[in-house]
N, C-alpha and C positions, 0 to 999 in steps of 0.2 A: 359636553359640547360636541357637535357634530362635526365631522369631516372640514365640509362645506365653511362653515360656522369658525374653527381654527385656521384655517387657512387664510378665509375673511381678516379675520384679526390681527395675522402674519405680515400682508398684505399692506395692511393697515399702517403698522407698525415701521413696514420699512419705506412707506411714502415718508412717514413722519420724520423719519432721519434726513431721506435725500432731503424734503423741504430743508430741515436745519442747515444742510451743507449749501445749499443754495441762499437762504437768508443770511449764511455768513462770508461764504466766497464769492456768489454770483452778483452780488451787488441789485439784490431784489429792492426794490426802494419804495412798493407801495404794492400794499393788500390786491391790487387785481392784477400786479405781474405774477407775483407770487402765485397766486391761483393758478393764471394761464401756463404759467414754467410745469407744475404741478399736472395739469391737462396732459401740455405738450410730454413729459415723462413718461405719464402713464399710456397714451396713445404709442410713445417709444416700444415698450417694452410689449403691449398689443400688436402691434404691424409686425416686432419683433417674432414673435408666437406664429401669428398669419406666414410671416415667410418661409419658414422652417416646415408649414401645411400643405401650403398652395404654392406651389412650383412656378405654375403657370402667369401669379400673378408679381411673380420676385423682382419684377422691373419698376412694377408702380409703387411696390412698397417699399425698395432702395429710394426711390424719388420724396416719397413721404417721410420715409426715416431722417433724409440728409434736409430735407425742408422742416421737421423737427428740431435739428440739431442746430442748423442755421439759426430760428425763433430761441433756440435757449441761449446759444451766442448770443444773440442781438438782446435778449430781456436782460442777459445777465454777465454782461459785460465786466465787469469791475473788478473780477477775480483774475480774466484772463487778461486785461490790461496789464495788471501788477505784475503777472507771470511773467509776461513780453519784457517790461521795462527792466523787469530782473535778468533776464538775458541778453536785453542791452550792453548792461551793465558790467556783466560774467563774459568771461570768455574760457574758464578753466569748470569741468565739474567733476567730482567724483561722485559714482553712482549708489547708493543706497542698495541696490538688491544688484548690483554685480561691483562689487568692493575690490576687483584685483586687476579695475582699469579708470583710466583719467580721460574725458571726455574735452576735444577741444571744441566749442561753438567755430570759430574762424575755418577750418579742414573740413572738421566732419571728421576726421581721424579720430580712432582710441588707442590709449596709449595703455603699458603697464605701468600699475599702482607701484612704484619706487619705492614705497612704504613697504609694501609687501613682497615684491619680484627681488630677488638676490642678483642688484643687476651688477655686483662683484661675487667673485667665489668666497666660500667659506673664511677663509684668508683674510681677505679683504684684496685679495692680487685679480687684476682685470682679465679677462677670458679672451683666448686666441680667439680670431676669426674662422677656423677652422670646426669650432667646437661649439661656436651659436646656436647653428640650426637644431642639434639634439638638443641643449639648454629651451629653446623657445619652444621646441613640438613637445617635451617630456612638460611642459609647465600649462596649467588649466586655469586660462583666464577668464574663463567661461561665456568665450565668444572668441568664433574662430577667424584664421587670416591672419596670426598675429607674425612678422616680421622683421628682418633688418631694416631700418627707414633709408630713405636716400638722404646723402647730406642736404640737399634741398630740404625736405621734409623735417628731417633736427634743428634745422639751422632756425626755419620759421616756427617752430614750437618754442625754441630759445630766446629768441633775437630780443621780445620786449617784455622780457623777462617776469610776466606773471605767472609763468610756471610754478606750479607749488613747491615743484624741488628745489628752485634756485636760491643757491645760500646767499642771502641777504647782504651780508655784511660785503661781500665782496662788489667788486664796481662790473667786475666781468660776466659770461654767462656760464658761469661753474653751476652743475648739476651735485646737490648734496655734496659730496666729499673727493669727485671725480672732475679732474678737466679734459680728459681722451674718452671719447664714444665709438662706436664704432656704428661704421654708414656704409651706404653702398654708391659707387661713383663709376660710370661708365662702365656697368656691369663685375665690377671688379670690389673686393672688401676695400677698405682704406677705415683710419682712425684719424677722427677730428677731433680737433686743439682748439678748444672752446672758448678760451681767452682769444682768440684771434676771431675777428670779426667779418662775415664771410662765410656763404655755403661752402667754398671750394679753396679758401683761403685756409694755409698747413694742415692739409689734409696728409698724412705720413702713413706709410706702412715701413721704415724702417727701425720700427719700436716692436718686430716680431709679429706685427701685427694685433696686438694685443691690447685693449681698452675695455670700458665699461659696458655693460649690455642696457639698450633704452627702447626695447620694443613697441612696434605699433602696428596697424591694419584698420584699412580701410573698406571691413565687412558692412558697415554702415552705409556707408554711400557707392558702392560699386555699381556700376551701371547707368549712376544717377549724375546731374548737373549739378547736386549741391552745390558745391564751389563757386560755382558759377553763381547761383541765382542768390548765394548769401553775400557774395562782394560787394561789399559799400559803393564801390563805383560800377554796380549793372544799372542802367538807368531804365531799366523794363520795370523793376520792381520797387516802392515803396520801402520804406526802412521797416513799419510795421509788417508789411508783407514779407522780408527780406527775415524778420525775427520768429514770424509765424514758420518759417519753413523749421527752424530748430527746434522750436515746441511740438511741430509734429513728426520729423525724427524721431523726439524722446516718446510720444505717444503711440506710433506706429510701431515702435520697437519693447513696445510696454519698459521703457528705462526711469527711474525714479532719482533724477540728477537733486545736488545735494546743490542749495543754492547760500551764499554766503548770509542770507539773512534766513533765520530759521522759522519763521513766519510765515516763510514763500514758500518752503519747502514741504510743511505742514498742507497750504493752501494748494499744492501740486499733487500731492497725499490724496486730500479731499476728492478735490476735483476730477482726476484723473486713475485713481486707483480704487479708493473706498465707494466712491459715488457709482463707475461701471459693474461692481461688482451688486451693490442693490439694486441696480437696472435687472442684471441678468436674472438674481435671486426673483426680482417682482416678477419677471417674463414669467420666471418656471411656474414661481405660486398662481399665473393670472393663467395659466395652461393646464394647470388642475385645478382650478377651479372650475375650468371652463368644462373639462371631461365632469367633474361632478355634475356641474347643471344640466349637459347633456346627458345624462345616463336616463333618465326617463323621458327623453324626450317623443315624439310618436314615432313609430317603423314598424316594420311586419315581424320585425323582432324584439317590440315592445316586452319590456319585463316587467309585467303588473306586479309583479311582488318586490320591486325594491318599493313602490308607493305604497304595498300594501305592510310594509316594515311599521311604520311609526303608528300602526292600526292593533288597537290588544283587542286581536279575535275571541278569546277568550271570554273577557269578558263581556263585550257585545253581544255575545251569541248570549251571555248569561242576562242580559237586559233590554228589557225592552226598547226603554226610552234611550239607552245608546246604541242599542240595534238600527231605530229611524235616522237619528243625529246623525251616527257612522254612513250610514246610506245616503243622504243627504249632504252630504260632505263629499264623500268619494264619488257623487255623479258629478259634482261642482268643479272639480282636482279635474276629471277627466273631459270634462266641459270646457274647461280653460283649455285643456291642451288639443281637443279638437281645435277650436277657435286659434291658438296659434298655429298650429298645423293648416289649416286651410290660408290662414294668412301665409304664410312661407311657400305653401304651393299652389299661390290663386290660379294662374294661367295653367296648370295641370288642371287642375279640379274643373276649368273653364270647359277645357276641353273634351274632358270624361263628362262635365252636363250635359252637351251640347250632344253628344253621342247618345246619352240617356234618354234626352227627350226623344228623338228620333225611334231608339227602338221601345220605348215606353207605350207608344199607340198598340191596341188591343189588335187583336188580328182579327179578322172580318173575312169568313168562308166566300169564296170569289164562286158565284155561279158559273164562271164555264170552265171552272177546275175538274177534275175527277176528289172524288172524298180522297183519295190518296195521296193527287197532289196536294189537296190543300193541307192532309195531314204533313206531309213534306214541308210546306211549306211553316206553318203553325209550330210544327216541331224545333224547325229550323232558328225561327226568331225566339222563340224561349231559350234556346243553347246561347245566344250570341245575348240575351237581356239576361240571362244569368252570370256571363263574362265577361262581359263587358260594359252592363251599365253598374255605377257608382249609389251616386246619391247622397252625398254626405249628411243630406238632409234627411233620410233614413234615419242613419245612426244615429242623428242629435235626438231625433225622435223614439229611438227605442231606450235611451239614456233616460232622455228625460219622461217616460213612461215611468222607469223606475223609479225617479225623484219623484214624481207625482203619487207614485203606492207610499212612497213614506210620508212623504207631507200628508195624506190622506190618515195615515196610521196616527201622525201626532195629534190631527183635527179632531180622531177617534177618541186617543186616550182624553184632549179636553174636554170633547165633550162628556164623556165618563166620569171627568172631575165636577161638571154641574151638576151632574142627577145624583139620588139617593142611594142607588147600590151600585157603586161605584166600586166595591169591593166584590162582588160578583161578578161585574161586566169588565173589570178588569182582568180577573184570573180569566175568565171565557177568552177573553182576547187572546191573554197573555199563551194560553192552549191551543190557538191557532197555528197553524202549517206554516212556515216560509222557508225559504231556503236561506242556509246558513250565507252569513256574511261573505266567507272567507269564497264559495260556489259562485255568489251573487259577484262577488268581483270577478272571479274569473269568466265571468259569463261577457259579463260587460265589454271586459277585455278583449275577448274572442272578439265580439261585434266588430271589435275597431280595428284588430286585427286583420280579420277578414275582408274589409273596406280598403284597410291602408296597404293591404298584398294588392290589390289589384292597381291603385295608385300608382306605387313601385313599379308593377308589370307594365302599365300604361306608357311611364316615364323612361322607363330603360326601354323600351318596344315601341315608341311613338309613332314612329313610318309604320310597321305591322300592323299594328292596331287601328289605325287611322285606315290603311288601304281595306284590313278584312272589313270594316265595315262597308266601305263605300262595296266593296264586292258582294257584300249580302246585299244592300240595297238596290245595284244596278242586276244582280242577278234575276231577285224576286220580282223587280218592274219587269227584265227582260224575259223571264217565262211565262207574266202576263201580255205580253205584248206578241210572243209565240202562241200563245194560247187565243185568240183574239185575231190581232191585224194579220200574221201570216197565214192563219187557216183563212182569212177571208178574202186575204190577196191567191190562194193559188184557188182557193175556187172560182172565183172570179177568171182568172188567167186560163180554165181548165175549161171550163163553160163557153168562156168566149171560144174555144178550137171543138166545141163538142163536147169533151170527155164527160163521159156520166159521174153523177155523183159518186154511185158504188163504189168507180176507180181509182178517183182524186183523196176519195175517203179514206180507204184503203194505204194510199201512197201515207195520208196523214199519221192513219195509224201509226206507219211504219217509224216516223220521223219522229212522233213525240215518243215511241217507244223509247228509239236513242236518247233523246234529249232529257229525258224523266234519268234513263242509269247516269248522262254526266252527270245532272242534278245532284244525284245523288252524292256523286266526289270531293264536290265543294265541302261538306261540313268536314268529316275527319281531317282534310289538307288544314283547314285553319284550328280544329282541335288539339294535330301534332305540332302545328307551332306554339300553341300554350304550352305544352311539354315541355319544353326545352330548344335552345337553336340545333340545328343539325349541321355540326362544324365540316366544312369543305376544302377538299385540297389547295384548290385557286381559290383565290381571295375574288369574291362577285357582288357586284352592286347589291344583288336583293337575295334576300334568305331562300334558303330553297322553296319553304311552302309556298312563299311568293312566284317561286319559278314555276312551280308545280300547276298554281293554278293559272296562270298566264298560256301555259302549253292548252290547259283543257279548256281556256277558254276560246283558243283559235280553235283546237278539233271542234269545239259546240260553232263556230263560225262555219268551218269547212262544211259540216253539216248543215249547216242553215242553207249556205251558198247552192250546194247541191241540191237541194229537195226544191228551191225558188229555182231554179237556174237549170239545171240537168234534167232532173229524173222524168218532163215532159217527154224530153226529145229522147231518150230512149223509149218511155210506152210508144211514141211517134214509128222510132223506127222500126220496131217490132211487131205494130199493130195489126198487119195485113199479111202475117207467113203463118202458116203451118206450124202450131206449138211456138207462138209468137214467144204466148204469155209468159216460157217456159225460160226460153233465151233471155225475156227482158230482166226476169229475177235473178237470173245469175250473172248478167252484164249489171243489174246494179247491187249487188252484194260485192262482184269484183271492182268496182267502184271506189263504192263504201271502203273495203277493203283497205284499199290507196290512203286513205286518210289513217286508221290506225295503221297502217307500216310508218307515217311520215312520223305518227304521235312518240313509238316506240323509240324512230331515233332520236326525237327530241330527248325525250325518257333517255335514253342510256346517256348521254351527255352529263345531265342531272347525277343517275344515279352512280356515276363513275367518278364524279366529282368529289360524292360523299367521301368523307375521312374513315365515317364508322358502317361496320358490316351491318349490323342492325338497320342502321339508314336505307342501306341499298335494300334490304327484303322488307322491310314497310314498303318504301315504295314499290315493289316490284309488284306484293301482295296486295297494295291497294289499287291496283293498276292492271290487273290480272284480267279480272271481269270485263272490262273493257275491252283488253288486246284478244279476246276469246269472242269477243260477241256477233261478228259477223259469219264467227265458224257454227257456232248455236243457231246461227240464224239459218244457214244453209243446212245445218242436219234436221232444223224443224221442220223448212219448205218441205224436203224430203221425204219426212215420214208422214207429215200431213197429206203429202199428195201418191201416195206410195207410186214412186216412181223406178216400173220394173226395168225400163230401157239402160238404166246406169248399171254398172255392173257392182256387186257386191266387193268385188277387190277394190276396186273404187273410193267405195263408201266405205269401207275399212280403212284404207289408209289417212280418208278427209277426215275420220273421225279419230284417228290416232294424231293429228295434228295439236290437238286438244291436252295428251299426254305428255305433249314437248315443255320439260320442266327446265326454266333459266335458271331456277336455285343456283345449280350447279354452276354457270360459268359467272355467278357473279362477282368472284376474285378473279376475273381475267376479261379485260374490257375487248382486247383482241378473240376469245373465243366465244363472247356474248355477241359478239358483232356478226361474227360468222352464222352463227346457232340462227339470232334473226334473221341474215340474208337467205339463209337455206330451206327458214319457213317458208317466209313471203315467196320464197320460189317453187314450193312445194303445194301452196295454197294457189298459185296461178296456175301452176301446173293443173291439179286435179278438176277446177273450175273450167278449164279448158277442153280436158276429157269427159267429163260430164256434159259440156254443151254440144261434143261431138257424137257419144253416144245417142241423147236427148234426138242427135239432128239426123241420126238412121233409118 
């Protein structure tokens, strides 16, 4: 018998009991309470299980427990009616599982067991007042508090004489063989004279102070109204209500009072100590049960070999006709558990379609691309259709490819069984190639594995995942939309003031030049967030890769802004001097410039933030090209135009600009700060001298 299978039965086994305890104490009185008691129980000991899981939801399932517990009250009434009426009844009890104290209903007070406690010395001679407190702290009643009563307090345990100590035959309230106790009165010992009737009436201390020991403590009710709310004359509470408050005492304090009729005592038994105790047993067994069932349930850390356990690879591989069966069976097992799997995560799965379809459309070479962009671009959407679309309908389909090879196989063998050499075409078959069972499952396996990894990733990444898309999609519309409406808008704007094409062309060049290298930075930014997150010193609404591309898509703005907006009115201003053309390049490379300084300190914010070293030189490393490009840009104009007016110290130091390595200050956010301000001033600097020599 299986795990699963005994546990089942265990299970089983101790429903069957609580029902019994409930058909004989709870006063079940027909076949659909009994059931619904039976429901409510087992629902008990589940919510039970749930609370101990789910933290979160320990409010609602105290509400269902105690709304449980209310329904077995109220079905099965008849057990605890009897209980109540028997502590009507009683006002004295001694406890079952703590035998060395006497329980009053009326107080709330426990007393010591007289039976037990030597409330004279060996002797039989009564104990100084002086000599109590060591007697009462050396003795283990096994519950503590216990002390000297006040005569108030002896006087009412005595007064109506149903104490179990009190000797009978006498008319007075003599405790077993003692008429002096000793009490406590105005902070002072004293010994009461038990035949006198009266807290305070012949109270003596000149008997040496010497009397019987009758210890008690009110560990029970300390802090509480008991008292209060069990008095016959509180008119707030019900008599039943007044008797419930004692029965839950004895059950809050787990006490097993021994009740004058031993029926009651038995049915207190039941109810209250044997019955919680197969509650708790069924919790445990319904919470391994529960891990059994889940053990192969689906996840990216599916373990196809506990399914593949009850499978004899062996012998499958040795046959043919349980080779198909086997196959045919284990794509059905994992068929089911897709199908619950999608049921449990329909609104995930909703959202991974919905993303799928999207990037699922074939890509379509855009004539006013360059073949590079479009490879960019074509590139681009197969990295993000390979990460990010699903398809669970794939995988049902690549499963059931396999079921369909074996269903095919067993069509094959009957048909084998019609024809005449069916002993022939069977061995041919049977000499055919497949992959062994035990492969064939782990294959399958992979399939869903590799489905249910991106799922997981989807669900734990939902914001991420959700933004890199819409950022592929607003990206690739908005580079057709650069490609397109903006070159048509500045020709257009350039034409209308004259500008020849040659110039405006030219400027274009320049702008898609830039905007192709951002391009470029969007894919790794959302590749290193599939990696892993990149933990941050400050805690920040959005992941860094989120920050990362947020910053590049302002510098792609700043750039847009400029090249619409700007880079006219400087060809403007420069149009009509002496080596205009010369000034205007390096007025807008020191431009351009402006934007990556501003990008940089975006950048070090980000990369100062990061927790781990690695973090900061990824980004720094992926971000390099960029911070370098308008220096590339100026040493190309340069040599393209060989320009002898600049001087060679010059051009040596613009081009050592280049050399300037951040590796270095990236454990010190104060000396990376300085490192950039000393660039950007060193690159103004030289751009400076250069327009000055240029203007000789």
């Amino acid at each position: 018998m299986s795990n699963l299978a005994s546990l089942t039965t265990q299970r089983d086994g101790l429903l069957k009991k609580i029902r019994e305890i409930e058909a004989a104490c709870e006063g079940i009185e027909n076949e659909n309470n009994a059931k619904r008691v039976q429901e409510l129980n087992l629902e008990q000991a589940q919510y039970s299980a749930q609370r101990q899981e789910i933290a979160a939801k320990l409010a609602v399932i105290d509400g269902k427990l105690a709304a449980i517990n209310a329904g077995i009250m109220e079905l099965g009434g008849t057990g605890v009616e009897k209980i109540l009426e028997a502590i009507k009844n009683q006002r004295w009890y001694f406890i079952k599982n703590k035998p060395k104290i006497l329980f009053d209903r009326n107080t709330g007070l426990i007393w010591a067991n007289l039976n037990t406690f030597n409330y004279q010395d060996e002797n039989g001679d009564d104990y100084y007042s002086n000599e109590v407190d060591n007697i009462i702290s050396g003795y283990s009643f096994g519950m503590d508090g216990f002390r000297v009563p006040t005569c108030y307090e002896l006087w009412q345990a005595v007064e109506d004489k149903t104490i179990p100590f009190h000797r009978k035959k006498d008319e007075c309230w003599v405790l077993l063989g003692s008429y002096y106790y000793i009490c406590e009165y105005n902070g002072d010992r004293k010994v009461k004279y038990l035949e006198a009737q009266g807290a305070t009436s012949e109270l003596y201390d000149n008997r040496g102070n010497s009397g019987a020991l009758f210890p008690c403590s009110d560990y029970l009710i300390q802090d509480t109204d008991y008292q209060e709310k069990v008095n016959p004359s509180n008119p707030v509470y019900t008599e039943k209500e007044r008797l419930q408050f004692t029965l839950d005492l004895f059950t809050k304090n787990e006490l097993w009072p021994i009740f004058d009729d031993e029926a009651i005592t038995e049915l207190y038994k039941k109810l209250y100590f044997e019955k919680p105790k197969l509650v708790e047993q069924l919790q445990e067994l319904e919470n391994q049960i529960k891990q059994l069932q889940t053990v192969t349930l689906l996840s990216s850390d599916f373990d196809y070999t506990a399914l593949l356990a009850k499978y004899d690879i062996k012998a499958i591989d040795a046959s043919l006709i349980k080779y198909y069966q086997a196959v045919q069976q284990w794509c059905r097992e994992l068929m089911e558990k897709v199908d619950y799997y999608e049921e449990q995560k329909a609104s995930v799965i909703k959202d991974f379609n919905l993303i799928s379809l999207k990037l699922s459309r074939k890509y379509e070479a855009d004539p006013n691309l360059t073949e590079a962009e479009n490879t960019l671009l074509c590139d681009r959407q197969r990295f993000f259709q390979k990460n990010f679309s699903l398809g669970m309908n794939s995988v049902k389909t690549k499963i059931l490819a396999v079921k369909k090879q074996a269903d095919a196989l067993e069509y094959r063998i009957d048909e084998i069984d019609e024809g005449e050499n069916s002993l022939r075409e069977l061995a041919e078959l049977e000499q055919e190639k497949r992959a062994s069972f035990a492969f064939l499952a782990e294959n399958t396996a992979k399939i869903i594995k590799n489905a249910l990894r991106k799922i997981e990733y989807f669900e734990a990444n939902h914001t991420f995942v959700m933004n890199a898309v819409n950022i592929w999609e607003n990206w690739t519309e908005g580079y057709r939309v650069f490609k397109t409406t903006y070159k048509e808008d500045m020709k257009n704007d350039c034409e209308d003031d004259g500008i020849e094409e040659e110039i405006w062309s030219a400027w274009y060049q320049d702008w898609q030049q830039l905007r192709y290298a951002i391009e470029l930075k969007m894919q790794p930014v959302i590749e290193r967030g599939l990696h892993g997150s990149m933990p941050t010193n400050k805690e920040v609404k959005t992941s860094v890769p989120e920050q990362l591309i947020h910053i590049l898509d302002e510098y792609k703005k700043q750039i847009d802004k400029f090249y619409k907006e700007e880079r006219k009115g400087i060809y403007q201003k420069f149009a009509f001097q002496a080596g205009g053309d010369l000034q205007e390049k390096f007025e807008t490379e020191s431009s351009l410039y402006k934007f990556v300084a501003m990008l940089q300190s975006e950048l070090q914010d980000i990369i100062f933030n990061c927790k781990n070293a690695e973090d900061r030189v990824w980004i720094l490393n992926w971000a390099n090209s960029l911070l370098d490009i308008q220096i590339d840009e100026v040493l190309k104009f340069i040599a393209n135009n060989d320009l002898q007016k600049i001087s060679h110290t010059i051009l040596d130091e613009f081009a050592a600009l280049k050399q300037k390595n951040y590796d270095i200050y990236l454990a010190d956010a104060k000396a990376y700060s300085e490192e950039k301000a000393r660039r950007e001033k060193a690159y103004n600097s030289l751009i400076f001298k250069m327009r000055k020599d240029l203007a000789k």
